[in-house]
N, C-alpha and C positions, 0 to 999 in steps of 0.2 A: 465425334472423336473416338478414335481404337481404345479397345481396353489395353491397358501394360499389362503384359502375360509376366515378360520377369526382367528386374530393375539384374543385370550382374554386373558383377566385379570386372574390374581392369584382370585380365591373365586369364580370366574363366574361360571353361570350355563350354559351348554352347551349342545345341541346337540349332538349326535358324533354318528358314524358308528361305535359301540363296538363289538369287537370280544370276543368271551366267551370263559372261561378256557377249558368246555366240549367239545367242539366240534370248526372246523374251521367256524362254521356259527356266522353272526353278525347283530347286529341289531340296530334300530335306536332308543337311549334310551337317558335320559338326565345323566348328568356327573358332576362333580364340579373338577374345574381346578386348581392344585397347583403349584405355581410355574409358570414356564416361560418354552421357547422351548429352549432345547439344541441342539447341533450339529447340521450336515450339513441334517440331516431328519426330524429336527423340531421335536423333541420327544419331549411329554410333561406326566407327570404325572397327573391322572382323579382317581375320587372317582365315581365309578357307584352308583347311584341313583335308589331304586324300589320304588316301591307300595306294597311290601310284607310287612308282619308286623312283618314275622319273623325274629330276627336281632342277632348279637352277641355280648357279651361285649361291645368292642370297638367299634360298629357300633351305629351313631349320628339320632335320633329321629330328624324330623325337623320340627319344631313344626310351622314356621311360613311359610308353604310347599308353597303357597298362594303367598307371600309377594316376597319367593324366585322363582317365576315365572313357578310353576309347577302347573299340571290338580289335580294331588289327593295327599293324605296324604302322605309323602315320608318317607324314613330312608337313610342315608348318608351309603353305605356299605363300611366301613374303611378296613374293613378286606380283601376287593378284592381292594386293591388300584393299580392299571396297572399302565403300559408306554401306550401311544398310541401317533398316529402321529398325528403333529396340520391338514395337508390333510385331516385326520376323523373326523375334526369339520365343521357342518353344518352351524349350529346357534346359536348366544348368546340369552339365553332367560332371564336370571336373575343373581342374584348376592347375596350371602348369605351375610347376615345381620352381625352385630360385636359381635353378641350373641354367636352364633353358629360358627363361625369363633372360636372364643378361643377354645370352645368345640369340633372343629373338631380339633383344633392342639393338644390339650391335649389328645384325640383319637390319632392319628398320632403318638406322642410322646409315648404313649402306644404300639399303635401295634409294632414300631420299635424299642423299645427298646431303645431312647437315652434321 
């Protein structure tokens, strides 16, 4: 069994080993954590995080990118929301603010439809 690198919070910002939908290759990018870890593999649900400025609909502009503990101007990508395993967290770097919290659930609530 994998060691747990780090137990975070629902909103935190995260490190993570993300695997990308194109290809089996992955990389080490920041994340925003929702929710808690299920099951015996410690799945958890991540919002990947760019520096692109291209975004869609539902995809959260983060306006206070700084404050929520990242290097450049981000956008919250809703629209690629994963599983990943808590094992593909590095490191907690920040924690997004009560602003963008509603905004990213109100996003969420959009992409899924409930």
């Amino acid at each position: 069994m994998a060691t747990r690198l780090v137990v975070a919070k629902p909103f935190s910002v995260c490190l993570a080993a993300f695997r990308f939908l194109e290809s089996n290759d992955q990389k080490l990018r920041p994340v925003i954590i929702i929710g808690r870890p299920h099951g015996r593999r410690y799945v958890q649900m991540a919002i990947p995080i760019s520096s692109s400025t291209q975004a869609e609909a539902v995809d959260v502009v983060l306006e206070d990118w700084k404050g929520n503990g990242l290097l450049k101007p981000s956008v919250a990508r809703i629209h690629r929301l994963s599983a990943i395993l808590e094992q593909d967290l590095i490191e907690e770097i920040g924690m997004i603010d009560d602003k963008h919290r509603q905004v990213i659930k109100s996003a969420l609530k959009n992409l899924l439809d409930v």
